[in-house]
C-alpha positions in Angstrom: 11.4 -11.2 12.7 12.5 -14.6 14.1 13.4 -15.2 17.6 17.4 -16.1 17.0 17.3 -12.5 14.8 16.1 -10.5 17.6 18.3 -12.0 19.7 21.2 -10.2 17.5 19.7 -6.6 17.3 19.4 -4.5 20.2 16.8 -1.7 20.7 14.2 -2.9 17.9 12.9 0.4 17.9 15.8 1.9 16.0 17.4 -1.8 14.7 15.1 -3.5 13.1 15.1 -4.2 9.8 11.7 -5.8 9.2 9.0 -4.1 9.9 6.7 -7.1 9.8 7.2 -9.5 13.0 7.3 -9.8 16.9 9.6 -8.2 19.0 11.3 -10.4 21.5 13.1 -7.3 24.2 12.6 -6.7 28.1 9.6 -5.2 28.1 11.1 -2.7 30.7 14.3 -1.9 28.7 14.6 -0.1 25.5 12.9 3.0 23.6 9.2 3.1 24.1 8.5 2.6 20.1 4.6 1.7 19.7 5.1 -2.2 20.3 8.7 -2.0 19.2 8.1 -0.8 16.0 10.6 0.7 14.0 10.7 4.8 14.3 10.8 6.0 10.8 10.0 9.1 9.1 10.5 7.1 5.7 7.5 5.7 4.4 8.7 3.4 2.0 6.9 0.2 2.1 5.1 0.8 5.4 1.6 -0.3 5.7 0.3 1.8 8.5 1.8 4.4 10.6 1.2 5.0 14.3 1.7 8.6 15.4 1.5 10.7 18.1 0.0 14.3 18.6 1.2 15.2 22.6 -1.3 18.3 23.1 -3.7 19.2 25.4 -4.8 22.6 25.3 -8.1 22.5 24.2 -9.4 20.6 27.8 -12.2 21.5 29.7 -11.4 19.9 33.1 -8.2 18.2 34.1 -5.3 18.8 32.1 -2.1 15.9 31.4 -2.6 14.4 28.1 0.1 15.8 26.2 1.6 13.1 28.3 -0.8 10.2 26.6 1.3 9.1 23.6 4.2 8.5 25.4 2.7 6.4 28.6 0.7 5.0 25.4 3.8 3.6 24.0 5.5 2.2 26.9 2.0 0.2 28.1 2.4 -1.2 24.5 5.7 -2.4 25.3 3.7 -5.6 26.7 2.2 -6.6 23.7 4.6 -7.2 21.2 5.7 -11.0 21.6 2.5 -12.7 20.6 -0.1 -12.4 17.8 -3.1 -10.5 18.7 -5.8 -12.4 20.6 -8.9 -13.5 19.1 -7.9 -12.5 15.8 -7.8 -15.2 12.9 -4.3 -13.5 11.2 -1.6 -11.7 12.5 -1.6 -8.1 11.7 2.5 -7.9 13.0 3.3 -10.8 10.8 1.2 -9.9 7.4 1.7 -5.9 7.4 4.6 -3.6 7.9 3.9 -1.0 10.6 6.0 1.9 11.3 6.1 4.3 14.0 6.0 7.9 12.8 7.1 9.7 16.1 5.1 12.1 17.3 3.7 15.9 15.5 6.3 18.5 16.1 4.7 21.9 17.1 5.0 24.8 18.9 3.1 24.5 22.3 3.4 28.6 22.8 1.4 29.2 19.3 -2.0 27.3 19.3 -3.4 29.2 17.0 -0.9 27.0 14.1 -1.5 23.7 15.6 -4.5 22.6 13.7 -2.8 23.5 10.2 -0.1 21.4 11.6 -2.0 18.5 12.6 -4.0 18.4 9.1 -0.5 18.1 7.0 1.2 16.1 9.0 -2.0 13.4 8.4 -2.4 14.5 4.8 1.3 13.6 4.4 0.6 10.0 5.5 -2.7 9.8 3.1 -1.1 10.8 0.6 1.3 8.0 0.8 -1.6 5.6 1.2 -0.5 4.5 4.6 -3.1 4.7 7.0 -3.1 5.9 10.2 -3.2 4.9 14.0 -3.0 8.4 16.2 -2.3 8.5 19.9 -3.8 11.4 21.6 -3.7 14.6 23.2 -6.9 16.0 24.0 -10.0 15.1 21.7 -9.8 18.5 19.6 -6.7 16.0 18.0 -9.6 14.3 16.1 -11.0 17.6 14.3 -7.9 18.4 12.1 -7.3 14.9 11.5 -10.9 14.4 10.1 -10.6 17.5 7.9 -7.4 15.2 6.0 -9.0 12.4 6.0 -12.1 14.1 4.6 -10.0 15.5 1.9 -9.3 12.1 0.7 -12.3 10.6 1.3 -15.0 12.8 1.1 -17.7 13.4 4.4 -16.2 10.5 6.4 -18.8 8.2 8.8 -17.6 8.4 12.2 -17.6 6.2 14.8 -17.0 7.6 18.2 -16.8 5.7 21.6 -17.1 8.0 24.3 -18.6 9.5 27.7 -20.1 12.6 25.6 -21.2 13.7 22.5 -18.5 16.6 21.7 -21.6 18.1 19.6 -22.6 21.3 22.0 -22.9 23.9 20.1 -20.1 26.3 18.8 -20.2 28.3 15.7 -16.9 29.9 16.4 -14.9 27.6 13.9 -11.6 28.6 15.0 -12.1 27.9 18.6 -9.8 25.1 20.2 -12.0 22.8 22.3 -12.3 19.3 22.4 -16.1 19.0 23.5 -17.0 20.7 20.3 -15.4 19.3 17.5 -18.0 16.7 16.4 -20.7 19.4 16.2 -18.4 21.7 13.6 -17.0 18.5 11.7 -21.1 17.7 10.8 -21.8 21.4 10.5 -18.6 21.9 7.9 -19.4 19.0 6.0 -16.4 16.6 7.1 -18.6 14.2 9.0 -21.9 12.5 7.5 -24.4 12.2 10.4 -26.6 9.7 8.9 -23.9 7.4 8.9 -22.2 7.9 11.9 -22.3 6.2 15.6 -21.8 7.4 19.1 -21.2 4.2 21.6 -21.2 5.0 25.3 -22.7 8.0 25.7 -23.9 9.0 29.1 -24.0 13.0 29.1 -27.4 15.0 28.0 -27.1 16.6 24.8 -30.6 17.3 23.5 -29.2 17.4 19.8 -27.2 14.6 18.4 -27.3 16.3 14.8 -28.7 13.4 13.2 -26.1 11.0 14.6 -26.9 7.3 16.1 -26.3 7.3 19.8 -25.7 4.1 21.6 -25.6 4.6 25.4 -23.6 3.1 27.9 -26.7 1.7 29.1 -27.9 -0.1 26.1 -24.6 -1.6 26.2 -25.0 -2.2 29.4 -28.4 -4.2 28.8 -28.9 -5.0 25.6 -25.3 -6.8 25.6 -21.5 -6.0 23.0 -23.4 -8.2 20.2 -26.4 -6.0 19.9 -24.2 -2.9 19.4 -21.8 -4.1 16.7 -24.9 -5.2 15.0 -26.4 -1.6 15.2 -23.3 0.0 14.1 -22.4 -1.8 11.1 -26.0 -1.3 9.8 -25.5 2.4 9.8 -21.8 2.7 8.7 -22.5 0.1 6.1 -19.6 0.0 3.9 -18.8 3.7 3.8 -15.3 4.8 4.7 -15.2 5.0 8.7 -13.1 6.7 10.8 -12.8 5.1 14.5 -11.9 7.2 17.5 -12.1 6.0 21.1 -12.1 8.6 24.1 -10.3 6.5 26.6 -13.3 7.9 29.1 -15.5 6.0 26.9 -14.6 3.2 29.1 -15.8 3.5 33.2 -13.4 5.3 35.4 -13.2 2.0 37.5 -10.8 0.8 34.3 -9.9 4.0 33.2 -9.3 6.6 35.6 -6.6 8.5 34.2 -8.5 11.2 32.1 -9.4 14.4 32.4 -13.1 14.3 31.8 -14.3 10.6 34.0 -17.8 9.6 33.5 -19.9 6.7 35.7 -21.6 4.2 34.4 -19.1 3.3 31.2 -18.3 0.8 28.9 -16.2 -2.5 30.6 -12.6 -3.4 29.0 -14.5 -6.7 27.8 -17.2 -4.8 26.8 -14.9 -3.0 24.1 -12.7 -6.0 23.4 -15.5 -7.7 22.1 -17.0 -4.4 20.2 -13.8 -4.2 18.3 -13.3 -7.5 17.6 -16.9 -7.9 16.2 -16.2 -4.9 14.1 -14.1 -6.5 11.3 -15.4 -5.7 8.4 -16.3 -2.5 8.5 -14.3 0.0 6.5 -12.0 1.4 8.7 -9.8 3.9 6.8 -8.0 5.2 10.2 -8.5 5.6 14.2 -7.3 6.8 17.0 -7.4 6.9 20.9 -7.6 9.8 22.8 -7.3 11.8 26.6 -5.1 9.3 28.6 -4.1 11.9 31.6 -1.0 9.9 32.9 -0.9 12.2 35.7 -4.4 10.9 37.1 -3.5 7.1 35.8 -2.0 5.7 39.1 -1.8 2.1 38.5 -1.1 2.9 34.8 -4.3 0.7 34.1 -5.9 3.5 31.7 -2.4 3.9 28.9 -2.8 -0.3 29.4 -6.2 -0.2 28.0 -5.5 2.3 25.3 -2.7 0.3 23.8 -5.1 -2.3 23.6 -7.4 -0.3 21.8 -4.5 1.2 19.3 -3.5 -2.7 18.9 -7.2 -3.4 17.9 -7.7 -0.3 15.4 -4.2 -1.7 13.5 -6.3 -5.4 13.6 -9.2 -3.5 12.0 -7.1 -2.1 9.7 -5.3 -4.9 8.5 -8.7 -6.7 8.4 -9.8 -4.3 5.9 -6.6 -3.9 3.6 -6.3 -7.8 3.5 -9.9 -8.1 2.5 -11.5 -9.6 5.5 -10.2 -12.8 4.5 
C-alpha cells in the first residue's frame, strides 16, 4: 500500500484492500488491528494469520492476561510504517497477513475451551496459513500444539521462558499453564530430543529429555552461542516457537503474572530471533502480557516486537531463506 493510497482510506484495519504493505495512520487513532492489518475471517489469499486467544484461567499467580492480545495490538500500532529492522526483505511488503480477531469462547465453561482453541487453529492449518497467536495464559500453547501436531506430527519446540512448564501432572484434563510442556512430551505432541528451552531460571530436576539453555548461559556465554545451540538440535524439523513474555527480566518486562530475576535483555532476544532464520518455523506465539501489572506499557511493547519477529521467521521460511 503506497503512501498517497493510505492517504485515501481511513481505518486500515477494516479498509484496506491489500494486505501486503505499510500502514501510514496516527498511531493513536484507529482500531487496534495487529500492525494495521486487515481484520478478516476470510482466508483467501492470506499468508499468515495473527490471532488472539484472551484467556487466563489456568494462572498460578497474578491474574490479567486475558487482557494481553488486545494491549498486544495497540503496542503494535508503532510498528507498521517501516520494514522490519535488521531483516534483508520485508515480510509486510512480500506476504499478505491478516488479522483473524480473537477465539470466541465462553469464559463461564472452561471445561470447552481447549476443544475450542484446537479448531479454531486446525481451521487456519488447514488452510495452509500459518499462525502468529497472541496470548492469554501459557496453557494457550497446549491446545494449539495438539493442531499443529495433527498436521505435522510430534512438533520440536522452542520455548523462551522463566520456567520449564514440565512439573509433573498426569491429570490430562487439568487447566494449568505450568504443566503443559510436561503432558505435550508425555502425549506424544512434542519431541524432546529436538526441542529447546532458552532462559530458564526455575529448578525443575527433570527436563524430560529437553535442551535447557539458562538465562545464565545467555547471560555469559553471549545471543550467538545460543542460536548456534538451538539450531543444532531443532535441525530442520518443523518448530514451533513460543515466547513467555517473562522469559525476558522483569526490569523490561514487568507486566506478567509470574516475574522471574535474572532474565533474558530485549537485545538479548532481538538478536536470538534474528539469528534464528532458517529454522523451520511452522508457527509461534507470545504469551502472559498482564496489562494490569504493565505500567509504562513497556512489556505489550516488547511482545509486539516478538510477534513482528515470529511473522519475519515465518516469512523467512515460506520464501526460502533467500
Amino acid at each position: 500500500m503506497s503512501l498517497e493510497d493510505a492517504k485515501n482510506q481511513i481505518d486500515h484495519a477494516f479498509t484496506r484492500e491489500d494486505m501486503k504493505g505499510h500502514s501510514f495512520e496516527n498511531v493513536f487513532g484507529g482500531a487496534t488491528s495487529f500492525m494495521r492489518r486487515r481484520y478478516t475471517k476470510d482466508l483467501s489469499g492470506v499468508d499468515i494469520a495473527v490471532t488472539g486467544v484472551p484467556f487466563d484461567q489456568a494462572v498460578t499467580n497474578r491474574p490479567g492476561t486475558r487482557l494481553g492480545p488486545r494491549a498486544i495490538r495497540e503496542a503494535s500500532a508503532l510498528l507498521p510504517c517501516d520494514p522490519p529492522y535488521g531483516w534483508p526483505f520485508d515480510v509486510l511488503e512480500e506476504f499478505a497477513i491478516a488479522d483473524y480477531g480473537d477465539l470466541a469462547f465462553d469464559y463461564a465453561d472452561v471445561p470447552s475451551f481447549p476443544a475450542k482453541l484446537q479448531d479454531h487453529i486446525a481451521t487456519l492449518l488447514a488452510a495452509d496459513v500459518p499462525t502468529v497467536t497472541l496470548g492469554g495464559d501459557h496453557y494457550v500453547t497446549y491446545p494449539i500444539l495438539k493442531a499443529y501436531a495433527a498436521k505435522y506430527g510430534p512438533i520440536s519446540l522452542l520455548q523462551f521462558d522463566a520456567h520449564s512448564d514440565s512439573w509433573p501432572d498426569d491429570a490430562f484434563d487439568r487447566i494449568d499453564h505450568g504443566t503443559f510442556v510436561y503432558k505435550a512430551i508425555k502425549q506424544g505432541i512434542v519431541d524432546p530430543a529436538t526441542s529447546v528451552q532458552v532462559g530458564i531460571r526455575t529448578t525443575n530436576i527433570d527436563p524430560l529429555g529437553v535442551e535447557t539453555i539458562h538465562a545464565r548461559d545467555v547471560h555469559e556465554k553471549g545471543a550467538a552461542a545460543a542460536v548456534a545451540r538451538i539450531k543444532d538440535v531443532v535441525g530442520d524439523r518443523p518448530v514451533y516457537l513460543t515466547f513467555d513474555i517473562d522469559g525476558l527480566d522483569p526490569a523490561y518486562a514487568p507486566g506478567t503474572g509470574t516475574p522471574v530475576w535474572g532474565g533474558l535483555t530485549t537485545a538479548q532476544v532481538a538478536v536470538m530471533l534474528r539469528d534464528l532464520a532458517g529454522i523451520n518455523i511452522v508457527g509461534g506465539d507470545v504469551v502472559e502480557v498482564s496489562p494490569p501489572f504493565d505500567t509504562t506499557g513497556a512489556t505489550a511493547i516488547a511482545a509486539s516486537h516478538i510477534a513482528l519477529e515470529l511473522l519475519c521467521l515465518i516469512g523467512w521460511r515460506l520464501r526460502g531463506g533467500v
